[in-house]
N, C-alpha and C positions, 0 to 999 in steps of 0.2 A: 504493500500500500504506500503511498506518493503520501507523505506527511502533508498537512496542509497549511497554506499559508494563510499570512493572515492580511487579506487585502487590503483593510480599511486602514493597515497601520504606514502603508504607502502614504496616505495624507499627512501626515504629520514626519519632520524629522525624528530619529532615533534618539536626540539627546531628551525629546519630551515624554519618549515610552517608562511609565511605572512612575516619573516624578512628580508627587502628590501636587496638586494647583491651590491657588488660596483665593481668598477673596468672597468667597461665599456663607451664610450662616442656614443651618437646614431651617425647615419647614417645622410648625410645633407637629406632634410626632415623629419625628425622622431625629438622626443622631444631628450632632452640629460640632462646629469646631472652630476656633478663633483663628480668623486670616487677616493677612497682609499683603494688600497688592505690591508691595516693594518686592518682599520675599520670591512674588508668584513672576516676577518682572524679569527681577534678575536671572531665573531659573528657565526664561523662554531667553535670553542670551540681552541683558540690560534693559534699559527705559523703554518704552515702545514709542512714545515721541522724538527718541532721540536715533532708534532705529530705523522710526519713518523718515528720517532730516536725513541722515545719513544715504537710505535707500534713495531718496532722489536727488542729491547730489553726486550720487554715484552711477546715475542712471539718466543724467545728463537733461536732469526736468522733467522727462515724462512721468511722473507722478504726481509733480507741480501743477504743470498743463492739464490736470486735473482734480486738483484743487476745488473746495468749496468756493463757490462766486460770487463777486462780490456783491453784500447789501442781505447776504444772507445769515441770520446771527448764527453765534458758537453756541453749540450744544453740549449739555451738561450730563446726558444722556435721560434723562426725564422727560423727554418726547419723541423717545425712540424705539421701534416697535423691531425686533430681530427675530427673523426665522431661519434655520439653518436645517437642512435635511440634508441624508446621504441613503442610496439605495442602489440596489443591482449590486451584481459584481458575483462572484463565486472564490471562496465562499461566501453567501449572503451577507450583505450589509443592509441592517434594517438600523433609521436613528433620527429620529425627532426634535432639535430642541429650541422654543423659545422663550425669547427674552422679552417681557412685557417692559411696558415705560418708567413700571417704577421697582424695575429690580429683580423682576420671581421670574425666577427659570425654572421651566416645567421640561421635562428630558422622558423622551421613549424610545428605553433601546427594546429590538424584536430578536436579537442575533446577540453571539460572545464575537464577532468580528467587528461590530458595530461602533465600542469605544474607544478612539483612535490611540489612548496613552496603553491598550494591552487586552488580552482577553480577558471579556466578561463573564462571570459565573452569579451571576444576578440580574434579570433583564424583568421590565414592565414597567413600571410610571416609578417617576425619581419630581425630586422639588425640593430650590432651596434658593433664600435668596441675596443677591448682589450687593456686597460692601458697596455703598456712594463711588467711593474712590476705583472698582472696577468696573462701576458702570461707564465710569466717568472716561476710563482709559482706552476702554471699546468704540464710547463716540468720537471721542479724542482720532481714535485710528481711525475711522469711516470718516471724519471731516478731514484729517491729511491728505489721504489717498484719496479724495474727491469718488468716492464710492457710490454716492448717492446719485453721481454722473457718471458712472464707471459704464464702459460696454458691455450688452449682454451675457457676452461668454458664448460659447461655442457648443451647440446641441450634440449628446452623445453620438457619436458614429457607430459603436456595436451593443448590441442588447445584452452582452453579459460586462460591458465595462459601470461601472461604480460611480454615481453620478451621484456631485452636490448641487446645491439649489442655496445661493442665500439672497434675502427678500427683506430687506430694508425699508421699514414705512417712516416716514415722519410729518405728522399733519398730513393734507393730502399728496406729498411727493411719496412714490413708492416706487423703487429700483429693483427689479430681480438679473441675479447675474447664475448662468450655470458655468460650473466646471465639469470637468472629467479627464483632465492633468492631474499627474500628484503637485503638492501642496508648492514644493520646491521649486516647480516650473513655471508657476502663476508669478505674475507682478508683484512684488515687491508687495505694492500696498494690498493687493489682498491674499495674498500668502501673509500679510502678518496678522491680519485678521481675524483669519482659518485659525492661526496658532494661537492664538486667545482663546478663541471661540473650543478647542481644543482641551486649554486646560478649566476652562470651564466647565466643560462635557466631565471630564474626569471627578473635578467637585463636587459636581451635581447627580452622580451618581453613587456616590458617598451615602446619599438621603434617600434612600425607597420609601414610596409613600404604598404603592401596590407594585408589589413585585415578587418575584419566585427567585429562587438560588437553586439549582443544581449539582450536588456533589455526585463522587463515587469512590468507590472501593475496591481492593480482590482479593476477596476473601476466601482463606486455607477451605476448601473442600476435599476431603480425602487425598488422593494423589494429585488432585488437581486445583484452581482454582476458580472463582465463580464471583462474576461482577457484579456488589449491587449499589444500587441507585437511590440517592435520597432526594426528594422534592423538599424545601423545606418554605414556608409563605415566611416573605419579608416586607418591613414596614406595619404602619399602623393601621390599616384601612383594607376589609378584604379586598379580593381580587377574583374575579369572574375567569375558569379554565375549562379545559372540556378534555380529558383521557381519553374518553372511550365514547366513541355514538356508536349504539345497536343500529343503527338504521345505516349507516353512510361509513360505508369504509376508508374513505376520506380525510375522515376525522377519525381517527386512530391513533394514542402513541408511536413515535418510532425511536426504538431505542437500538442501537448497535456498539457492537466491540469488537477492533480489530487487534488481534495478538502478529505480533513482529519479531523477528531475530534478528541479529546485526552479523551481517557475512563482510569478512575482512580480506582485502584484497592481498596481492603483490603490491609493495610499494606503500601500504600502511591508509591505502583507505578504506574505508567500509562503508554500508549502505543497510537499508533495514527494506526486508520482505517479510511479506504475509505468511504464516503459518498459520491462520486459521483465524474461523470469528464467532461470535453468540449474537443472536438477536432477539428482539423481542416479536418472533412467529406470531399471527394471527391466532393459533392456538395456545402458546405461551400466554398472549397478553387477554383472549375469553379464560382461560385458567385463574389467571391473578384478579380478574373482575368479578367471577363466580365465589373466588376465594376471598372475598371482601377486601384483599390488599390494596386494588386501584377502585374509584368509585366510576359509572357508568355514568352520561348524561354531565350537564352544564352544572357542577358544584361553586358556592360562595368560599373559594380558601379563603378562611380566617387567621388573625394574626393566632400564632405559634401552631399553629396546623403544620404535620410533618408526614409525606407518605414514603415509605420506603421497602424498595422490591428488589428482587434477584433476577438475573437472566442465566440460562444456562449454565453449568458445569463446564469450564474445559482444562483439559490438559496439556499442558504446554510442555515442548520437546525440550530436551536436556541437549543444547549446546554452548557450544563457548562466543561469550559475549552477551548470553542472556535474551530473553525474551521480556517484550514491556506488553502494554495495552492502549489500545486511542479509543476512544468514542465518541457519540454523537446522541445527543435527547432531542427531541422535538414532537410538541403538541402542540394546539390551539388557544390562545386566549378566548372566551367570549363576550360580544361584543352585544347593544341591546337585538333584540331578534336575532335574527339568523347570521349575523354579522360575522366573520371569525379573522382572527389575526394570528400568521405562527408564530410561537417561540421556540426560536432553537440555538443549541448548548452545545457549545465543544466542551466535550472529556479530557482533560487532558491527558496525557502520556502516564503509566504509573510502571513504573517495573514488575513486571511477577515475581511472587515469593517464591 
């Protein structure tokens, strides 16, 4: 099995993957934590006003040349409306997030590829809201790079590339611009944007308001070993899911795991193949709903609600270099009527015992 990459982490540079962002305080329910946009500043690489100044003096004014015009006042960012999406791509990139005018970010990741600082193991409604001083530094970067005049952007050219959309309201002027470059090959001014908007996404998913967590396991079974799976509800406020429809096989769990070995070359490289994998069978997963372990039908997870199941036994071959495990979960949110939304879960890597 082809290890999988993690698409959406192409938008953003390597040095902002895993490093926590500031500037946010959560939502009541959700956890919270004292920020400082200096901190969060210096950590995307200094001032962001000083990195705009720089970018177009280095870039020979065209970021100047589009500049806020004149007669139009500075914005504090208290009349700025932010919508930022990312979607497509393989593997899936599902991501929602906006910024209202007076500070509350509401964030929907659908996918663990979705939030650009690293894989997610918690996805569905997140909320927290904007220190003044990072709201401030956001409009501060949309009034440098003249963003509100910025050109459209360039409409995706293939149906599996990974497409942002950001949508800038302010009073009636309203800008939308697509990408689908990574972040690094956008202009200046809004590649520094993206990278805010970035460590934003990472804070703001710190806060689950309605959201699931997916872990797992592999667990000693006799000579072999045997995957299981914990759903566990996060945040304060349930959350609408669907495991199983008897009617629509559509709407199904799908749980998989792929077991790997590492075969080592001449010359000291190595590479990992499939030896084998467990799923969650159509009759595995009627087994586990007859057995009351997963529930059938559109359930309200409540906060501290935990379900947790097994997939098949397996045995994994005795070679040198070891065998590990990858997986993948994905079900359905539900949405009001028949509405449905996936969420899906990378597994990560675990070694077999």
């Amino acid at each position: 099995m082809v290890v999988r990459s993690f698409v959406f982490l192409c938008l953003l540079p390597a040095a902002l993957c895993g490093v926590p962002a500031a500037g946010c305080s959560g939502r009541p329910g959700a956890s919270s934590r004292p920020a400082d946009l200096g901190d969060a500043s210096a950590g995307a690489g200094g001032d962001a006003s000083a990195r705009t100044e720089r970018s177009a003096a280095e870039t020979d004014g065209s970021a100047a040349s589009r500049r806020v015009p004149a007669g139009r006042p500075t914005s504090t960012g208290d009349d700025l409306d932010v919508r930022y999406t990312a979607s497509g791509g393989y593997p899936p990139v599902s991501m929602r997030l906006h910024i209202a005018p007076d500070g509350e970010a509401e964030l929907e990741l659908g996918s663990s590829w979705s939030q650009p600082s690293g894989p997610a193991d918690t996805l569905g409604d997140f909320a927290a809201r904007l220190e003044p001083a990072r709201r401030e530094a956001l409009a501060r970067l949309i009034e440098d790079g003249g963003l509100m005049d910025h050109d459209p952007g360039e409409p995706p050219t293939s149906p599996d590339s990974t497409t942002r959309t950001l949508v800038l309201a302010r009073g009636p002027d309203e800008r939308r611009i697509t990408m689908v470059r990574p972040v690094e090959e956008e202009p200046e001014e809004l590649a520094a944007v993206e990278r805010l908007l970035g460590e934003i996404i990472a804070e703001t998913a710190r806060h689950p308001v309605r959201a699931v967590r997916a872990t797992w396991e592999l667990a000693p079974d006799g000579e072999g070993v045997r995957p299981v799976i914990t759903i566990a509800h996060a945040g304060a406020e349930p959350i609408r899911l669907l495991f199983f429809d008897p009617r629509q096989a559509g709407f199904r769990l799908r749980a998989e795991a792929w077991f790997e070995s590492q075969v080592r070359f001449p010359g000291g490289k190595s590479a990992w193949t499939s030896v084998g994998d467990r799923t969650a069978s159509a009759p595995v997963l009627e087994r586990l709903v007859a057995e009351g372990t997963l529930p059938a039908g559109v359930l309200e997870m409540a906060p501290g609600t935990t379900y947790r199941f097994p997939l098949p036994s397996f045995v994994p071959p005795v070679v040198e270099g070891g065998v590990r495990a990858h997986g993948v979960l994905a079900f359905h949110r539900a949405g009001p009527g028949d509405a449905r939304a996936l969420l899906t879960f990378d597994l990560p890597p675990l070694p077999a015992p």
